[in-house]
C-alpha positions in Angstrom: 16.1 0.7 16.8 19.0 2.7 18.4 18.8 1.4 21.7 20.1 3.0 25.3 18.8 6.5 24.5 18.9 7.8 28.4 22.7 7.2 28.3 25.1 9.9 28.4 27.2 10.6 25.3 30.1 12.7 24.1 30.6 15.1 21.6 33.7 15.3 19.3 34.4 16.9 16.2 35.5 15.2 12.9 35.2 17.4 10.3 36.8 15.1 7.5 35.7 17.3 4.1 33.1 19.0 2.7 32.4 18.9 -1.2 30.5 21.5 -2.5 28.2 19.9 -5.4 26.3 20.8 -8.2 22.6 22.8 -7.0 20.2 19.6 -5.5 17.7 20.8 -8.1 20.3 19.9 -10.9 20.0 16.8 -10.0 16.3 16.0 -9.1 13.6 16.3 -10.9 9.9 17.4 -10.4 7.3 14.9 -9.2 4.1 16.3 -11.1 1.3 17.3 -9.2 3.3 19.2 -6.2 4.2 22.4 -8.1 1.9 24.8 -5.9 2.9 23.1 -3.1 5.4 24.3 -0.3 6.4 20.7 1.0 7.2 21.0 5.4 7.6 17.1 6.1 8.2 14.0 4.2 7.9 10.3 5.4 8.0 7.0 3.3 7.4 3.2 3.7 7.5 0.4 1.4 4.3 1.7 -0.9 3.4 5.5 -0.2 5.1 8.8 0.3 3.6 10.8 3.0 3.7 14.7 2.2 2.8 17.5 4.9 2.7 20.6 2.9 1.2 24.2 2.5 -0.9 24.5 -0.4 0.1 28.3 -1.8 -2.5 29.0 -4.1 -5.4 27.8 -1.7 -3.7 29.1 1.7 -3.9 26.1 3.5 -2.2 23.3 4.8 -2.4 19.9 3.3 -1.5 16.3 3.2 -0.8 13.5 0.4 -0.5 10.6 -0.1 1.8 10.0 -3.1 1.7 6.0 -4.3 5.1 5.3 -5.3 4.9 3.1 -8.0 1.6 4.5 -10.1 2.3 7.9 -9.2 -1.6 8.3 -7.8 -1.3 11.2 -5.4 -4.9 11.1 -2.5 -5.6 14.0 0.0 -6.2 13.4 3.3 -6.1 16.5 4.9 -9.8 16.2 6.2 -9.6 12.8 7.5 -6.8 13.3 9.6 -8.2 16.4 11.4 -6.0 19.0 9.9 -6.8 22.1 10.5 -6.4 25.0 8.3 -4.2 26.7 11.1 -2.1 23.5 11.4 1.6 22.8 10.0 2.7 19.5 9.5 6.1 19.8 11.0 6.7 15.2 11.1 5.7 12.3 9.8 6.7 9.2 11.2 6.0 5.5 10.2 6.5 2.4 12.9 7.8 -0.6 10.5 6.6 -2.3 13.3 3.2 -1.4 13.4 2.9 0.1 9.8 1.0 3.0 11.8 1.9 6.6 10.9 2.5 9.4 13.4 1.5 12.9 12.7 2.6 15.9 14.6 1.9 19.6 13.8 3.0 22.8 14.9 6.4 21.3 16.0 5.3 19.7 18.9 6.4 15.9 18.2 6.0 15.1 21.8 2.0 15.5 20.6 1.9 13.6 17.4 -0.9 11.5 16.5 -1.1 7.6 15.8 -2.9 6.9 12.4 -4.1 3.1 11.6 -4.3 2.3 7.4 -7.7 3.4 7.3 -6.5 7.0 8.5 -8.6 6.5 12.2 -6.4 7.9 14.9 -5.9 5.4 17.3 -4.5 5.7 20.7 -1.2 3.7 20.5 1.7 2.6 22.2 3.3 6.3 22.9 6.5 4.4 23.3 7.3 4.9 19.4 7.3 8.7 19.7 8.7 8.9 22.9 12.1 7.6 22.0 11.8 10.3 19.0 11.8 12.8 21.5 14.4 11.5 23.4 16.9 11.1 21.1 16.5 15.2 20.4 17.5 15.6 23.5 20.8 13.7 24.3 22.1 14.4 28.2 25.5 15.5 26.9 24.8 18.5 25.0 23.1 21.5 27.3 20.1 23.4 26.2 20.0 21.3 22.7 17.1 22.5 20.3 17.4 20.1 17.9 15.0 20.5 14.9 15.6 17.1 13.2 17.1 13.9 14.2 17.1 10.2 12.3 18.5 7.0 13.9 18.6 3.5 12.9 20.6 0.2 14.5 23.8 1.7 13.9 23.3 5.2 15.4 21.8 8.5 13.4 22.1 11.6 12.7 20.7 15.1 14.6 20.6 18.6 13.5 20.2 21.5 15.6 18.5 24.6 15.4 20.5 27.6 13.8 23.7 24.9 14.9 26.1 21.8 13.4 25.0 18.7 11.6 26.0 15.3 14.2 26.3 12.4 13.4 26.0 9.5 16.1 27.8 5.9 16.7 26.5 3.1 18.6 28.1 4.3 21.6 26.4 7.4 21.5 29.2 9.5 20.9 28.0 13.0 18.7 30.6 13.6 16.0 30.2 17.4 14.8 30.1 16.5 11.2 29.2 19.4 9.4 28.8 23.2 10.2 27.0 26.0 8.0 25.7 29.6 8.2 24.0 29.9 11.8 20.8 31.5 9.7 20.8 28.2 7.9 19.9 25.4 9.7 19.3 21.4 9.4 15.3 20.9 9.3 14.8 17.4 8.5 16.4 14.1 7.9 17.0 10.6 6.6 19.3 7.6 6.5 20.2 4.8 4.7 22.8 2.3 5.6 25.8 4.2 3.9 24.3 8.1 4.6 22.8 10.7 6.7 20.8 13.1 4.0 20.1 16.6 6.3 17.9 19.3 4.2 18.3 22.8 5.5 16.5 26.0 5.8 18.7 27.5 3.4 21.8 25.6 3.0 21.1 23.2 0.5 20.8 19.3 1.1 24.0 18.1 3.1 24.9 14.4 2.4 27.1 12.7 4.6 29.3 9.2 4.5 28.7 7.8 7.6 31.3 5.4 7.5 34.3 8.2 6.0 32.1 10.9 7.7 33.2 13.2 4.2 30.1 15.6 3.5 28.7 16.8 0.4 26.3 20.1 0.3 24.1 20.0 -2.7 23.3 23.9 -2.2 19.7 25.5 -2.9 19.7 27.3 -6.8 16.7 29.8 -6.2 16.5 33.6 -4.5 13.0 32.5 -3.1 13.5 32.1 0.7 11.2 29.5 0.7 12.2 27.2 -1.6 14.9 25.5 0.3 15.4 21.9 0.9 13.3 21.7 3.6 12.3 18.2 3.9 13.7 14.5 3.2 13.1 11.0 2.6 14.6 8.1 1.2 12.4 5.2 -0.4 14.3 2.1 -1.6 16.6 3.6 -4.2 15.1 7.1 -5.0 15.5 10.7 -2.4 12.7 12.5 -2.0 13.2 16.1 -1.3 10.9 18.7 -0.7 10.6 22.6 -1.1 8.3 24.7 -3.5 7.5 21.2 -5.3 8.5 17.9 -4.9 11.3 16.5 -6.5 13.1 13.0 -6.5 16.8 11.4 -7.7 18.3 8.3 -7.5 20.0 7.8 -4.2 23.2 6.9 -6.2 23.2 10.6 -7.9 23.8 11.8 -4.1 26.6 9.6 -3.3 29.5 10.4 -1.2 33.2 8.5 -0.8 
């Protein structure tokens, strides 16, 4: 885990390159069984997806649990209290714990700790609370960040209707990427070479964290909604997630 989140940082610019790709949809395909859905939040570990969606046709929210390696997708909407008023907005899993965290409404600071059987249990709050924290770093006044991913090595945070940062184990924020203020980062993932940021609008950004060169793998549809809204990254596939699911090998997203 990123470690010495209260400390104070500093924000630089490097702006080494942006390629404009081929549409993300050209390169992932559909995930049957998603194709009314309107997919908010995305989470994997080593066996399931997790999917916080909007169910279109039956105007309500939703959640599912899609089994990565049969391709079995369960609904647990009921068990895990979600009401019809509800958004997913995060899904979290502890690879300490294996416990998932649920949080609606974009309130992360409220999220809720789910054991394997899909009880809510009242857990450690430490797990979420570093989340929080690392949205808000001291060096950056009145932040809003919408999405923000961190690992050993540092992460990567996007702010509302602002830049793309990506952050270094001495907590300096490297302005990394910067699109139309309309379009901004929603959610995010790492691996050890990237920082994947969808966007409301703006395509799927893909970022060398080592070269810090970006690559934006723009939306192809007129529908508002059918952005790349969410993202996740299990062993070698991406996951991403707007009207449908869809999924790609990692490797199709790569960046020099």
């Amino acid at each position: 885990m990123f470690q010495g989140l209260a400390l104070f940082c500093t924000v630089i610019s490097a702006f080494a390159g942006t390629i404009e790709s081929k549409p993300w949809k050209q390169v992932a395909k559909p995930v049957a069984g998603f194709a009314d859905h309107q997919v908010l939040a995305l989470a994997a570990d080593h066996g399931h997806l997790y999917v916080g969606s909007f169910l279109t046709k039956e105007k309500r929210s939703g959640f599912e649990i899609y089994d990565l390696k049969t391709g079995k997708i369960t609904e647990d909407n009921k068990r895990i209290h979600l009401h019809k008023e509800d958004s997913i907005t995060h899904i979290l899993v502890d690879e300490k714990t294996k416990h998932v965290w649920i949080a609606t409404n974009n309130n992360l600071a409220t999220a809720r700790c789910y054991d394997d059987k899909w009880m809510i249990m009242k857990c450690d709050r430490s797990f979420i609370d570093d989340h929080v924290k690392y949205l808000e770093p001291p060096s950056v006044k009145n932040p809003s960040f919408e999405t923000g991913t961190y690992d050993e090595a540092g992460g990567v945070l996007g702010q509302f209707k602002g830049p793309i940062f990506l952050v270094d184990k001495s907590q300096q924020l490297e302005k990394v990427y910067e699109g139309d203020h309309y379009k901004w980062p929603r959610a995010s993932a790492l691996t050890k070479e990237y920082a994947l940021v969808g966007t409301n609008g703006d395509g799927l950004i893909v970022i060398n964290r080592a070269t810090k060169n970006v690559a934006r793998f723009p939306d192809n549809d007129k529908t508002t909604l059918d952005n790349a809204a969410a993202v996740a990254v299990a062993g070698a596939e991406v996951y991403i997630g707007g009207v449908g699911l869809y999924r790609a090998p990692l490797k199709d997203f790569s960046v020099k």
